[in-house]
C-alpha positions in Angstrom: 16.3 -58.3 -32.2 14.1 -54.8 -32.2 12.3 -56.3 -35.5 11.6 -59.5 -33.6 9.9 -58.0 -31.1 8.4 -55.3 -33.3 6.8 -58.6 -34.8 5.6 -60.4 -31.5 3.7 -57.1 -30.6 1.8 -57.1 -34.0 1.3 -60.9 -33.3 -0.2 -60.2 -30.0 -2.1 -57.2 -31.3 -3.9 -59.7 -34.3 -4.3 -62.6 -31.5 -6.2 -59.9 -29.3 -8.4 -58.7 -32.3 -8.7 -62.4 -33.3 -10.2 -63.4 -30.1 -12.4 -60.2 -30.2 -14.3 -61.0 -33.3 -14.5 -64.8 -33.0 -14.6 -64.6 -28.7 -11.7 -66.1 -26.2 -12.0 -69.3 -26.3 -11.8 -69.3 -30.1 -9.9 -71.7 -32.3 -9.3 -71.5 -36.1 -6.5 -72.1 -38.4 -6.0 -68.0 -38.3 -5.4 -68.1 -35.0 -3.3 -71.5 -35.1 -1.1 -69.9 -37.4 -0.6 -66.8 -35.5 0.8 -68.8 -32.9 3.1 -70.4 -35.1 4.5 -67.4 -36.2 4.7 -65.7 -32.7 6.5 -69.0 -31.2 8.6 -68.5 -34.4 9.9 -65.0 -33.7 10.7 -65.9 -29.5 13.0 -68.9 -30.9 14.5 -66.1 -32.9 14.7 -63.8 -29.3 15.8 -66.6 -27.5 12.7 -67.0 -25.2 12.7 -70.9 -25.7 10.9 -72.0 -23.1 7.6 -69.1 -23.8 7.8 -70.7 -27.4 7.1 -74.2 -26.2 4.3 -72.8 -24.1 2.9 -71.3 -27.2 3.0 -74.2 -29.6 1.4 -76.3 -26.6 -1.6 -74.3 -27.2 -1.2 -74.1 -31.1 -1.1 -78.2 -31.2 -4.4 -78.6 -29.0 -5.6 -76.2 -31.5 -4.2 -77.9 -34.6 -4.8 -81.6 -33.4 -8.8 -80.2 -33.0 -9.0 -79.4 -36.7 -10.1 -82.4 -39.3 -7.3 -80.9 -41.5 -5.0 -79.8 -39.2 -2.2 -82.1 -39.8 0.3 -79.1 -42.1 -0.2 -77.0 -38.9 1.0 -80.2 -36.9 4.0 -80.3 -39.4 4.6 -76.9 -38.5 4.1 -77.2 -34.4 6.4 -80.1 -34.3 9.2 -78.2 -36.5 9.2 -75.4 -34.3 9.0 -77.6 -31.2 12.1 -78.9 -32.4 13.7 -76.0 -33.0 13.1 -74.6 -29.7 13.7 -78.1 -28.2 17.6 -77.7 -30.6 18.7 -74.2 -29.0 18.0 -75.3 -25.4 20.5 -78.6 -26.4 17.7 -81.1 -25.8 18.9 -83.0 -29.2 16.9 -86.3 -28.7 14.0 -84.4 -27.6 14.2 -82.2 -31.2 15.0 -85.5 -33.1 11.7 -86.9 -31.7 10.1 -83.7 -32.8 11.3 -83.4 -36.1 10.9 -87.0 -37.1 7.1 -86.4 -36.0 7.1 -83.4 -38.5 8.9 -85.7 -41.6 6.1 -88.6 -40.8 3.3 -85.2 -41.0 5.1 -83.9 -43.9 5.1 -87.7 -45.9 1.8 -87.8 -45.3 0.9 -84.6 -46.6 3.1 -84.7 -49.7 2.5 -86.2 -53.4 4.7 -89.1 -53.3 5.3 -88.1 -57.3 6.3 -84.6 -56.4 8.9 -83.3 -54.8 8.0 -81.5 -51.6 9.6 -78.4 -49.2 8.0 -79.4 -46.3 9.8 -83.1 -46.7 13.2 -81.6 -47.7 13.1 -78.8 -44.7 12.9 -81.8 -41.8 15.4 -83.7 -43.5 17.5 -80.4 -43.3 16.4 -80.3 -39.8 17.4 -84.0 -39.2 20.6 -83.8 -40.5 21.0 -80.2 -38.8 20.3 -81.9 -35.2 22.2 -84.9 -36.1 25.1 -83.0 -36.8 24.9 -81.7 -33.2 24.6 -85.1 -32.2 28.2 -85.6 -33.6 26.2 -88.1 -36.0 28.1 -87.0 -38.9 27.4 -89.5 -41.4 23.6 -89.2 -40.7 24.1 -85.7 -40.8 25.4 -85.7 -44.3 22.8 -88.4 -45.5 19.5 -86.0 -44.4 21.7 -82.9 -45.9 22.4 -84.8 -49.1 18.6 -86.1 -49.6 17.5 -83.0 -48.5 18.9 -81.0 -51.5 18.2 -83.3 -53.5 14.4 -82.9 -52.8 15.1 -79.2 -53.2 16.6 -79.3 -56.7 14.1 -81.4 -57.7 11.4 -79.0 -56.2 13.1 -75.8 -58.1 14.8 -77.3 -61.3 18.1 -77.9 -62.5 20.3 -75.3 -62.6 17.9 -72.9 -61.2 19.7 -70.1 -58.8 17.7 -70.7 -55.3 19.7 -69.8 -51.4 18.4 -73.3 -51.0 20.8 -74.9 -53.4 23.4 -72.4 -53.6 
């Protein structure tokens, strides 16, 4: 826990010196990301509800930029992964499935993509506290398959371990 919070100070810290340089009511993708990665580390300190408050701000941001749509992908994963650790399961389904439509859209349709095979990890992971095993094992199965795909063969990865 001390390096999660070790990390939201130096988050805060970069926001403040962010909003210095470029003024308070800034908004760029630096900033956008920041967020991301703050709202990140209070899932991980179980402040659920402060990260949903963040990643309202980073979408407006995010949803302002022509390109914004990875950073979208990104605020919708973590919405639902705030929205799966207070038990609102439907709510991170909608969230995630929101972040797998981003993620499609983003990715070469010949290539195999991370982003794609992380919300079907995150389907199947919310699915499976749904008690919807079968679905569960579907997104996990397509989901590693991506993943193999994305690293090779035989390749020693965590994510295919």
């Amino acid at each position: 826990l001390g390096k999660h919070r070790v990390s939201v100070s130096f988050y805060e810290e970069s926001l403040y010196i962010e909003k210095l340089m470029f003024g308070e009511d800034a908004s760029n993708e630096s900033i956008g990301h920041i967020l991301l990665n703050m709202s990140a580390e209070y899932v991980y300190l179980g402040r659920y509800k402060k990260s949903l408050s963040i990643l309202k701000d980073a979408q407006q941001m995010f949803e302002s930029f022509p390109d914004g749509e990875r950073g979208l992908a990104e605020v919708w994963t973590n919405m639902g992964n705030a929205h799966r650790q207070l038990g609102h399961y439907n709510r991170s389904v909608n969230f995630y499935q929101k972040a797998y439509k981003s993620a499609m859209r983003l990715s070469d349709p010949n290539k195999p993509s991370l982003l794609v095979a992380t919300t079907l990890k995150n389907l199947g992971n919310v699915s499976n506290d749904l008690g919807q095993h079968e679905d569960a094992l579907a997104f996990h199965q397509q989901s590693l398959d991506m993943t193999v795909l994305f690293y090779g063969e035989g390749v020693s990865h965590p994510d295919v371990a």
